[in-house]
Each structure stands twice: as structure tokens, then as C-alpha cells.
ZAFIPA-627920 format. One line per 2 residues: number of its first residue (from 1); for each residue x, y, z of N, C-alpha, C. Coordinates in Angstrom, 2 decimals, decimal comma. Example, Ala and Ser with C-alpha at 12.3 -4.5 7.8 and 13.67 -1.06 7.14 Angstrom:
BEGIN
1> 13,19:-5,69:7,80:12,30:-4,50:7,80:13,20:-3,30:7,80  12,85:-2,25:7,08:13,67:-1,06:7,14:12,90:0,03:7,87 .
This chain:
BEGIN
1> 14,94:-0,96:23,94:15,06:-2,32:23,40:14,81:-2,29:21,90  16,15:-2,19:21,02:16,00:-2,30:19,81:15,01:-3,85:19,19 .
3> 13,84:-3,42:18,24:13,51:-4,66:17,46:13,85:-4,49:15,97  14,17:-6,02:15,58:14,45:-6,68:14,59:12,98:-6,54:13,96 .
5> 12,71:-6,16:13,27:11,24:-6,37:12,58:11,00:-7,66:12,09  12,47:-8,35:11,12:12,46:-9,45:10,14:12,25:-10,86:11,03 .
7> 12,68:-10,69:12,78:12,43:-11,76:13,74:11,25:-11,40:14,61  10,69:-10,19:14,27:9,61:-10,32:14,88:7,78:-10,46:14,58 .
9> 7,06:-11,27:15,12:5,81:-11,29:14,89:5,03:-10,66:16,07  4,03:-9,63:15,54:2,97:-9,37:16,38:1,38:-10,12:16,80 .
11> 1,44:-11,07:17,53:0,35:-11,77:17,74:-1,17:-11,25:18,36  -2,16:-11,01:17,75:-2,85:-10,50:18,18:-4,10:-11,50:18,76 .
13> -4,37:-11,45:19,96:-5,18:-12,58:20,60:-6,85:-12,09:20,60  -7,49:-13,25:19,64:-9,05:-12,67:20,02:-9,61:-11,04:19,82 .
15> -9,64:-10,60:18,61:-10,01:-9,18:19,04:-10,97:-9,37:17,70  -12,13:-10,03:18,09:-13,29:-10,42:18,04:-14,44:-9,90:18,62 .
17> -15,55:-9,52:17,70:-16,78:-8,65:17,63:-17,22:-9,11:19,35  -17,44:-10,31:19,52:-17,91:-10,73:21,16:-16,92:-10,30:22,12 .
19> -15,80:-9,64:22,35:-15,43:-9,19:22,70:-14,59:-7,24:22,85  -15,07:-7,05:21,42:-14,61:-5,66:21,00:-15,59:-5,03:20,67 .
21> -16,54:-5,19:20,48:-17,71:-4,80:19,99:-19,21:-4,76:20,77  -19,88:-3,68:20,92:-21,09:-3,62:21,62:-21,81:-4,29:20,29 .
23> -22,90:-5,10:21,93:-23,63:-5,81:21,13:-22,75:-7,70:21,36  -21,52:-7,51:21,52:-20,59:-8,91:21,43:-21,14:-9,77:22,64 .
25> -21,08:-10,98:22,66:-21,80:-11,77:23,49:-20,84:-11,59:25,00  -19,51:-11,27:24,84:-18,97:-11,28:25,99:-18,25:-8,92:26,34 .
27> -18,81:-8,65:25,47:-18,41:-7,06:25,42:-18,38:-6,41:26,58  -19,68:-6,57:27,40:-19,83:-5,52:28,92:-19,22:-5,90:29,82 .
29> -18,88:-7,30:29,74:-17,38:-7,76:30,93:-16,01:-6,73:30,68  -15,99:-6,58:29,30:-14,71:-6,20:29,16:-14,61:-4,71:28,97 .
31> -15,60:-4,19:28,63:-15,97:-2,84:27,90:-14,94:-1,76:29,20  -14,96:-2,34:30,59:-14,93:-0,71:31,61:-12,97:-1,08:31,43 .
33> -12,33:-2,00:31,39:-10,63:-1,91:30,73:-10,51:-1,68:29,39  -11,38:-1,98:28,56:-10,83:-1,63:26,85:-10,74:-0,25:26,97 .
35> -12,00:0,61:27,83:-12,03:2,13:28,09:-11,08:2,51:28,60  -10,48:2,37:29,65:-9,54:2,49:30,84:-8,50:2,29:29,91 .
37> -8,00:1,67:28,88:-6,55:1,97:28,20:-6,63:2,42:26,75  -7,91:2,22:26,05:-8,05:2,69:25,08:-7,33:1,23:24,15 .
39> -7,44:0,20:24,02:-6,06:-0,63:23,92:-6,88:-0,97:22,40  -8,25:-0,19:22,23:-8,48:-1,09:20,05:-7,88:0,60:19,49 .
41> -7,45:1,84:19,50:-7,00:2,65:19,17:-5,80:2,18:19,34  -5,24:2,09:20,06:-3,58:1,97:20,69:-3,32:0,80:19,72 .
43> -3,66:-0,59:19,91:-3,39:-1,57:18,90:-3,79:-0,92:17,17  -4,16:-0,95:17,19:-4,66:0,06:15,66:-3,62:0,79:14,98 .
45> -3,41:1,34:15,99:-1,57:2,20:15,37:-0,43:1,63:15,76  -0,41:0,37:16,51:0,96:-0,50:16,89:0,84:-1,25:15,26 .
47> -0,47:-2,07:15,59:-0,49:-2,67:13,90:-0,45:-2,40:12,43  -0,59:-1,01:12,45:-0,19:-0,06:11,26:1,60:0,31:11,25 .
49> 1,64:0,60:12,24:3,54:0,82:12,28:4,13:-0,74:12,19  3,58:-2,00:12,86:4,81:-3,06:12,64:4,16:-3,35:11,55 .
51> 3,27:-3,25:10,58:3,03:-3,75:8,93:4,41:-2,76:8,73  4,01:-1,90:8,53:4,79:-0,84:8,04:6,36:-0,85:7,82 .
53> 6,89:-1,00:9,44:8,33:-1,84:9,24:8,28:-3,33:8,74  7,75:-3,92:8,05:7,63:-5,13:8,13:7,51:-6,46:9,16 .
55> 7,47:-6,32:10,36:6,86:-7,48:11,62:5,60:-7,88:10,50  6,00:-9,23:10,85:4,61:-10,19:10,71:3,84:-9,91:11,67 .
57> 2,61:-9,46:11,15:1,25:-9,46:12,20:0,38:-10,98:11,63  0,04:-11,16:12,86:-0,83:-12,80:12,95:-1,98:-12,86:13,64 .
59> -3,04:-12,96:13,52:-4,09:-12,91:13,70:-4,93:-14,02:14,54  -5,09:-14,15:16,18:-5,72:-15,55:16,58:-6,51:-15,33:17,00 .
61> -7,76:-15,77:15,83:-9,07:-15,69:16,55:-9,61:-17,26:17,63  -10,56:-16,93:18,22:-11,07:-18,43:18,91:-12,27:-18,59:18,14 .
63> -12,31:-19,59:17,60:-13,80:-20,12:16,81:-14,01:-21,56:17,60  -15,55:-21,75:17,27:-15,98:-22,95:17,73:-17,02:-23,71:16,75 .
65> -17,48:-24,55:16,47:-18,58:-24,94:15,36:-19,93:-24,80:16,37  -20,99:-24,67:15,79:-22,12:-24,64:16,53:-22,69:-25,94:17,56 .
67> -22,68:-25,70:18,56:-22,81:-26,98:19,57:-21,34:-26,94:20,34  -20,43:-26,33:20,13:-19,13:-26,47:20,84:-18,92:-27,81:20,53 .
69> -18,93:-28,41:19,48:-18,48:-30,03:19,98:-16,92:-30,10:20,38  -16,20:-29,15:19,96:-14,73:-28,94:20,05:-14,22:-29,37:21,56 .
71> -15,13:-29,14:22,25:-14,83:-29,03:23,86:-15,35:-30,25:24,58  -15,20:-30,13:25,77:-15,83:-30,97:26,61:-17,85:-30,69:26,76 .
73> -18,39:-31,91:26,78:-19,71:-31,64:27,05:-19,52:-31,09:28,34  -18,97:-31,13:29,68:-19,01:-30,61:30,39:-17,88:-29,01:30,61 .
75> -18,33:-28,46:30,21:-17,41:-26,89:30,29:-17,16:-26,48:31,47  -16,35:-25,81:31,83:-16,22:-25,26:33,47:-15,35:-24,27:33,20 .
77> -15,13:-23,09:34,29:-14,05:-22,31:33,97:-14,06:-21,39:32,98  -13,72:-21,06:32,40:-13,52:-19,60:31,35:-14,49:-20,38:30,07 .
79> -14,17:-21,25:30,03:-15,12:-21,98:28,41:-16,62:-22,55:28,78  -16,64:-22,35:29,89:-18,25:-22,58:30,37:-18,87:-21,23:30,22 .
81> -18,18:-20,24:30,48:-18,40:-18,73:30,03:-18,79:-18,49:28,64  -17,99:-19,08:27,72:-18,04:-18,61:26,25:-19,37:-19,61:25,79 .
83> -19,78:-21,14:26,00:-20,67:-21,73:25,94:-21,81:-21,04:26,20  -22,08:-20,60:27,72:-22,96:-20,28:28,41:-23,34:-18,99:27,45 .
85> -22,25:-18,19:27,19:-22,87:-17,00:26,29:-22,84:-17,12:25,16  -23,09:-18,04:24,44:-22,95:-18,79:23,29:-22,00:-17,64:22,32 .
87> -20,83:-17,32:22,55:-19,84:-16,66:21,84:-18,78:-17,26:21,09  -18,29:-17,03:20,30:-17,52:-17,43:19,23:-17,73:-18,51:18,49 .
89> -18,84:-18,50:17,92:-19,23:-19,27:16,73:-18,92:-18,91:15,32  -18,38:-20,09:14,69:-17,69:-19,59:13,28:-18,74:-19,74:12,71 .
91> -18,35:-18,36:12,39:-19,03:-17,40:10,50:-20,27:-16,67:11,12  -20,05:-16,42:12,51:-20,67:-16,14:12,93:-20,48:-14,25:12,97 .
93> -21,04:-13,57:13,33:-20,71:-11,69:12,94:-20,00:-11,88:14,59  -19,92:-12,45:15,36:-19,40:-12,11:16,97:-18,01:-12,80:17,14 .
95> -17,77:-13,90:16,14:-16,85:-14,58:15,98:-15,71:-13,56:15,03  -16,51:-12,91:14,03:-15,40:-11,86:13,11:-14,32:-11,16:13,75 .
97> -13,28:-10,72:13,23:-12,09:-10,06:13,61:-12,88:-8,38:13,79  -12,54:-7,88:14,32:-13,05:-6,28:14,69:-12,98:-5,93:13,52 .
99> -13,93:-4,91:12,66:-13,46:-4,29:11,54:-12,10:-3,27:11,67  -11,64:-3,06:12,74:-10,66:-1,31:12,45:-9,20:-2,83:12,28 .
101> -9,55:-4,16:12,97:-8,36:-4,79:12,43:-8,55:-5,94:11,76  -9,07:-5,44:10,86:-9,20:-6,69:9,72:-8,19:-6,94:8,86 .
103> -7,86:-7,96:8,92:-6,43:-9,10:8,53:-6,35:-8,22:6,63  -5,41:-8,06:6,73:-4,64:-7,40:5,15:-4,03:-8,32:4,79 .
105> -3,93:-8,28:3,43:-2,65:-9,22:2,63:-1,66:-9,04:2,88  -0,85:-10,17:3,42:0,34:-10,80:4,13:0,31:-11,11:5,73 .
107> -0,96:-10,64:6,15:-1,27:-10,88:7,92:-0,82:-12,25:7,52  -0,75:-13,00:8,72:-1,57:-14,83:9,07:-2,42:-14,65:10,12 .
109> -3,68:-15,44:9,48:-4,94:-15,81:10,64:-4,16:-16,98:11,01  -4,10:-17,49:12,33:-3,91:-18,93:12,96:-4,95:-19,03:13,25 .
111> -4,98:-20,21:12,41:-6,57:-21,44:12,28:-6,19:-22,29:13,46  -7,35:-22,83:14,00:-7,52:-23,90:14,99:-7,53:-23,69:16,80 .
113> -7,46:-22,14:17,40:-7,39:-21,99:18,40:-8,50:-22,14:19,08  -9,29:-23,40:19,99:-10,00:-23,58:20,57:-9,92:-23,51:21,95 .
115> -8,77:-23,10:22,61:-8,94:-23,46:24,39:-7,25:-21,87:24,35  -6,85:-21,77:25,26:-7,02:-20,31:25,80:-5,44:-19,68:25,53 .
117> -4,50:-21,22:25,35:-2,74:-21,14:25,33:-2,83:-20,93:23,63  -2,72:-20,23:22,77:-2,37:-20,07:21,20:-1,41:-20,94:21,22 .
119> -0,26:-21,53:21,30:0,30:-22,47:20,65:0,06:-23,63:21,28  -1,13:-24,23:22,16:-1,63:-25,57:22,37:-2,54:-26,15:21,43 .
121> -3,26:-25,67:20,73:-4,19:-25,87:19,64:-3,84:-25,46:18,40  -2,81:-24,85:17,98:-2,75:-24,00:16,58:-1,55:-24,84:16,26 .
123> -1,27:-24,35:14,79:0,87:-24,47:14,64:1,42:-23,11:14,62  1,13:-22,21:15,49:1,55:-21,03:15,87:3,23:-21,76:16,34 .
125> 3,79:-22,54:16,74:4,90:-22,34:16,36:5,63:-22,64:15,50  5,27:-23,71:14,73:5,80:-24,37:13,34:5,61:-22,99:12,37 .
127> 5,14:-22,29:12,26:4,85:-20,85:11,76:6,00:-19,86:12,19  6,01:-19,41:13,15:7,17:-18,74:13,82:8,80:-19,65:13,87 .
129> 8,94:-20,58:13,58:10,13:-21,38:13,72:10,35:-21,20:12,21  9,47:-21,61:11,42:9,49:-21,61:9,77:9,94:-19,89:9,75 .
131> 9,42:-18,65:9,99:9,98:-18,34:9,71:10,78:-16,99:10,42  11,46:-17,81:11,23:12,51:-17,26:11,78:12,49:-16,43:12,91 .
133> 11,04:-15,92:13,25:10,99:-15,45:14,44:11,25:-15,93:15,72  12,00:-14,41:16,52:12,55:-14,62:18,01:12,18:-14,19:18,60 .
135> 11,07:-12,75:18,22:10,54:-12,28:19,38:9,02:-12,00:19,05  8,13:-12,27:20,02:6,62:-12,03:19,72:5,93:-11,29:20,77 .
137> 5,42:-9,87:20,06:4,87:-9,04:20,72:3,17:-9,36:20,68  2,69:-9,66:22,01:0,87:-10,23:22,12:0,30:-8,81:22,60 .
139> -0,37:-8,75:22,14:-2,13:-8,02:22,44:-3,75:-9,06:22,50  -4,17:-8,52:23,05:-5,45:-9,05:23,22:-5,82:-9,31:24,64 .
141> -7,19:-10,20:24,39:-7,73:-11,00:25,38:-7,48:-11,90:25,93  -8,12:-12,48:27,13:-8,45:-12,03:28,15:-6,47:-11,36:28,78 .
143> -6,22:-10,72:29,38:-5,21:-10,28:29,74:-4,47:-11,50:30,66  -5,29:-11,71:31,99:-5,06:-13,07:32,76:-5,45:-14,01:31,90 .
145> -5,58:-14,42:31,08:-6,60:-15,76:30,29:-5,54:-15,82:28,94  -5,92:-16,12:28,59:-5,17:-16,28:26,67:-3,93:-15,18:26,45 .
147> -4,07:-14,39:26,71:-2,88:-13,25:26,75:-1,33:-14,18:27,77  -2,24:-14,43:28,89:-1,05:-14,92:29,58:-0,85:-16,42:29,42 .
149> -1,65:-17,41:28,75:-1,47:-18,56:28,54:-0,15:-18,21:27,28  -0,71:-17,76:26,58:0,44:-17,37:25,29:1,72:-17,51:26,12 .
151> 1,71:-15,94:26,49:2,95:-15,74:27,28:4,08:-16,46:27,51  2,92:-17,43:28,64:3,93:-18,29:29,31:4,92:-19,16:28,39 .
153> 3,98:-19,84:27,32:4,33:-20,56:26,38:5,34:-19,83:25,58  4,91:-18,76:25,35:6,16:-17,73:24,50:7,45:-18,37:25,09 .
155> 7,53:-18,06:26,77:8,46:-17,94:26,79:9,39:-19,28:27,19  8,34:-20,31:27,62:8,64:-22,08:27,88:9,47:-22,23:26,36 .
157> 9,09:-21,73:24,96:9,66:-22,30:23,91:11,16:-21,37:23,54  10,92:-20,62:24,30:12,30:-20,23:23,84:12,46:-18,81:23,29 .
159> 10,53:-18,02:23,18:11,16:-16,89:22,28:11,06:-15,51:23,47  11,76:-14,56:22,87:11,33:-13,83:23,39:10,12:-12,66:23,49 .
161> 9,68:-12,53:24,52:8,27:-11,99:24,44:7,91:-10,88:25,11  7,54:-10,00:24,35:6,88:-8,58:24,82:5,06:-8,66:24,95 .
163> 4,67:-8,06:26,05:3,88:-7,68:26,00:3,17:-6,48:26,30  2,15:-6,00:25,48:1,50:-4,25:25,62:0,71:-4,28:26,55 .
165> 0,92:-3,37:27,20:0,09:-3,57:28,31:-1,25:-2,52:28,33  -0,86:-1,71:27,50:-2,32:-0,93:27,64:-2,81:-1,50:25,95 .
167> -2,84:-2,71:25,49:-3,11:-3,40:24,45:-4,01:-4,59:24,70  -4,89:-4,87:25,60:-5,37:-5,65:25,93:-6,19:-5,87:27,30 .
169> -6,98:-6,28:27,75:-8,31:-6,18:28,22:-8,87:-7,57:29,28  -9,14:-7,45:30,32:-9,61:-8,63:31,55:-11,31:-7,91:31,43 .
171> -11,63:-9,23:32,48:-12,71:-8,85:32,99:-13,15:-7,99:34,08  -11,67:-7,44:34,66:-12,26:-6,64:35,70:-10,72:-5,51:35,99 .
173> -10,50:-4,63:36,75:-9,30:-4,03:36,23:-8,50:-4,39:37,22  -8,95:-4,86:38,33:-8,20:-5,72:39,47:-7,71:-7,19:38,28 .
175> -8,52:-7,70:38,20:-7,96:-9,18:37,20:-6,15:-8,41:36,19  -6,93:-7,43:35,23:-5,75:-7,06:34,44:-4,13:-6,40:35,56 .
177> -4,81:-5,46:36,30:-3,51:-4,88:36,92:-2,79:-5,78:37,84  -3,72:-6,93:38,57:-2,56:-8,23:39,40:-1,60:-8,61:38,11 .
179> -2,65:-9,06:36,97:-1,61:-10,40:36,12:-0,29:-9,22:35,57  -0,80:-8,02:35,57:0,17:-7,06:34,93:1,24:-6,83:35,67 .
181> 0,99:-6,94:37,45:1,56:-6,78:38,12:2,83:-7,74:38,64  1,90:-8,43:38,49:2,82:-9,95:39,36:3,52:-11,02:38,37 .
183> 2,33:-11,55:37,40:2,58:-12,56:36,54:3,75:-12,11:35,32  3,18:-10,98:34,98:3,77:-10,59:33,58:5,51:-10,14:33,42 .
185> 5,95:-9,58:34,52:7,26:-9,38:34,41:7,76:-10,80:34,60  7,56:-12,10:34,98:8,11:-13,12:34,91:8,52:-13,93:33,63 .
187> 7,44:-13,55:33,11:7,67:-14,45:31,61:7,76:-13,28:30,00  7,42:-11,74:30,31:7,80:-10,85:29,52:8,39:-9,39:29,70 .
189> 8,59:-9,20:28,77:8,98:-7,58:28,27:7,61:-6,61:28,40  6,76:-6,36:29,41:5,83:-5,13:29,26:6,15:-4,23:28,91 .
191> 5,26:-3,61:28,05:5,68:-2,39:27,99:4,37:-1,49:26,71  4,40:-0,40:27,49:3,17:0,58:26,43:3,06:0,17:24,90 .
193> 1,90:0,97:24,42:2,03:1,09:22,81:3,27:1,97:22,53  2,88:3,24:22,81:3,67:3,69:23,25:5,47:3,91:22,82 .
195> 5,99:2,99:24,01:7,31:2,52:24,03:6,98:1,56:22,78  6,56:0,51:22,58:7,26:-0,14:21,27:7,08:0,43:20,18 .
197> 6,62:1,31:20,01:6,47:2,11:18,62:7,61:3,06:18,94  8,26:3,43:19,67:9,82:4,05:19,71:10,79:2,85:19,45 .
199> 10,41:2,05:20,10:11,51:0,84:19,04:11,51:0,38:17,84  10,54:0,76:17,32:10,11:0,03:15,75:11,15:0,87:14,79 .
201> 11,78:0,61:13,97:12,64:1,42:13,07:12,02:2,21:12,25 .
């Protein structure tokens, strides 16, 4: 599958100290799949090759202000998780982007992602429509969670969407290998680091 570099953006979901990082408020959930694919090395050199050809890389972190007021007083579900472990607080060191992928001149950070779909809270698509992208390759977190909320949306709007599969990380490796299994060929293009770095020009 030949890519267009100039239509494509690489979206990278959450790859944030509380989750990439020992010590991160949500890390030991995720730590035994980040191992199992290796996916902050593997992303590391996907995101060095699509700078390289030129793909827009975009950056979505989840921030929250202190107190979560962003949310519901009552949390439940995956954001009763991040509350409960009081994770992703802005300006916070657990909230930061991982150091090995810290945003370079010409990335985009998308500001405003509070709940788990990237283009329900952000203008992640007024961004990608502006400029011209058709296809968006995701990495990140949670694999079933925000990875596949994206997804879906990727592909409800129209673009087309790849996703890495040894690029991203669940809470358990049953959670990642169902959504990998079942969910993901419905709404994308899977496929290794790997393989898309043989497509990159």
C-alpha cells in the first residue's frame, strides 16, 4: 500500500509519562504489552522516517486541569480510572509527552483532548481537512480505548486509516489482541511498524 506522505498525518495518541513511563500514574497496567511489542522503540523510528518523508506527525496528548473539572463530578468507566489515579494533569511531569517523542518543529500538538475519541473534543479534523489529509496512521493508547475511538471516527469521516499494531498498548494483552482481532480490521488498515516503513518513500 503505496503512501502519499503530502496526504498523510501520523497521529500519535497519549504517549504520556503516566502511561510510558515508570513511575507514570497509569504505567504497570500497561507496562507487560508496551514490552510484548516493544511499540515506544518501534514508534520512535516510524516517527523519525514519516518526519523524514514529510507526513505530518501530530501529537494528542489527554490533559485535565487539577480537580478534573473538565469531566463529570461523577466519573465511571475508563475516566474514573484516570481520576482515581489522579493522571494527566496539565504541566504536570506525568501529563508530558515521553521524552524519546518530544514534539519537534513542525509536529502539531492537538490541544483540547479530554474524553477518549481525538476528534470529539479537539479540531483534529478542521486540521486534517485544512490541510489536505486522506490518510491517518494512529499509534498509542489505550489500544481498545482512544486508539479505537479515533479509529472509528477516522473512518465515520471519511479518511482513510491505518493502524500499527505493534505501536500501541491495552491494559491487558487479551484487551489489545481481541480489539486487534475483531474490531480493527473493520474500520482500518493494520499493519506492523514494520510494513509501513516499507511504504514510506
Amino acid at each position: 500500500m503505496a503512501i502519499d506522505p503530502t496526504t498523510t498525518a501520523l497521529v500519535l495518541i497519549e504517549y504520556q509519562n503516566d502511561f510510558t513511563s515508570e513511575g507514570g500514574a497509569l504505567h504497570e497496567a500497561v507496562a507487560p504489552v508496551m514490552d510484548s511489542t516493544g511499540m515506544l522503540g518501534k514508534t520512535k523510528n516510524v516517527v523519525e522516517a514519516a518526519r523524514a518523508a514529510g507526513v505530518t506527525v501530530m501529537h494528542a496528548p489527554i490533559t485535565f486541569a487539577e480537580g478534573y473539572h473538565e469531566i463529570s463530578s461523577h466519573p465511571y468507566g475508563i475516566l474514573k480510572g484516570v481520576v482515581d489515579g489522579k493522571a494527566f494533569v496539565k504541566d504536570s511531569w506525568g501529563a508530558a509527552i515521553v521524552d524519546d517523542l518530544t514534539p519537534q518543529a513542525g509536529d502539531i500538538v492537538v490541544e483540547g483532548k479530554r474524553g477518549l475519541d481525538t476528534f470529539a473534543s479537539t479540531n483534529l479534523d478542521f486540521m486534517l481537512r485544512s490541510k489536505g489529509i486522506r490518510t491517518i496512521v494512529l499509534g498509542g493508547f489505550l489500544t481498545n480505548c482512544c486508539v479505537e475511538s479515533t479509529m472509528r471516527s477516522g473512518y465515520e469521516n471519511g479518511y482513510r486509516v491505518i493502524t500499527l499494531s505493534d505501536c500501541m498498548a491495552a491494559t491487558s494483552a487479551e484487551e489489545h489482541d481481541n480489539a486487534l482481532r475483531f474490531d480493527f480490521p473493520m474500520f482500518s488498515v493494520s499493519m506492523s511498524a514494520e510494513e509501513l516503513l516499507a511504504d514510506l518513500p
